[in-house]
C-alpha positions in Angstrom: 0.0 0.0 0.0 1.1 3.6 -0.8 2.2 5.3 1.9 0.8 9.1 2.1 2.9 11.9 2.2 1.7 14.5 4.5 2.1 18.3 3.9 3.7 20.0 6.3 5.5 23.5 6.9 8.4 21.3 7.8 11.5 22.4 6.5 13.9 20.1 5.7 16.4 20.4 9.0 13.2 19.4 10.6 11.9 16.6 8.8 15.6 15.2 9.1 15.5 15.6 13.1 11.9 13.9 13.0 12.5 11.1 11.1 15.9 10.4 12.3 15.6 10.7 15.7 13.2 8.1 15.2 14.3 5.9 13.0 17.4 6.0 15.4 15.8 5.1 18.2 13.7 2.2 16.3 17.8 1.0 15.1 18.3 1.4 19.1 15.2 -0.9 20.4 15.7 -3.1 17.5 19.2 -3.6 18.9 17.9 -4.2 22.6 15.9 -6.8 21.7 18.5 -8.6 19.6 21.0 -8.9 22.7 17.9 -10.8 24.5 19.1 -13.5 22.5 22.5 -13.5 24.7 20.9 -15.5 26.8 22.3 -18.9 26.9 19.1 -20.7 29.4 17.1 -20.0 26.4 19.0 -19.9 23.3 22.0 -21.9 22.1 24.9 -20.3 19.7 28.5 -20.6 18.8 31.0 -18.1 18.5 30.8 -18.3 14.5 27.3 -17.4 14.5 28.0 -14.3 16.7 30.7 -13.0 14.3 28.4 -13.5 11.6 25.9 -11.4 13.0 28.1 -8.6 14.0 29.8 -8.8 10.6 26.7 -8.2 9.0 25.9 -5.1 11.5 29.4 -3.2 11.1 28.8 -3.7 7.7 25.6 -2.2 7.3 27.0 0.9 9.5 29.9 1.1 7.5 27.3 1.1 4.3 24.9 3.7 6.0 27.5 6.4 7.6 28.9 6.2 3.6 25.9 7.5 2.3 26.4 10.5 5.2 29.7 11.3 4.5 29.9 10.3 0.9 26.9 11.1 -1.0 26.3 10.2 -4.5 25.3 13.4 -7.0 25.0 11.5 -10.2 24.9 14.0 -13.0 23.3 13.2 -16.3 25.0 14.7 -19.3 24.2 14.5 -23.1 
């Protein structure tokens, strides 16, 4: 389903803070709820899988604070 833009007199500083304060802090609880699964009554894991998983997070931080840093202005030309 399409998701709705709605009109606001945000500018754009503020539309950043707003969405990425949230977004942040849904990264943040998202993360929380991972480390539940440090729990070794309930769950069972091996060091490989561990590494695996934060592999896979550092890399996708890595990607993300590019995009920050480094954004891509691709310029069409004829």
């Amino acid at each position: 389903m399409p998701r709705k833009r709605i009109l606001t007199n945000e500018n754009k500083r503020e539309r950043f803070l707003r969405l990425a304060s949230h977004r942040t802090q849904d990264v943040l609880n998202r993360l929380r709820v991972l480390g539940n699964c440090a729990n070794h009554s309930v769950y069972e894991y091996s060091k490989d899988d561990i590494d695996k998983i934060f592999s896979a997070l550092k890399d996708q931080l890595k990607t993300v604070e590019a995009k920050f840093h480094f954004p891509k202005h691709k310029e069409f030309k004829l």
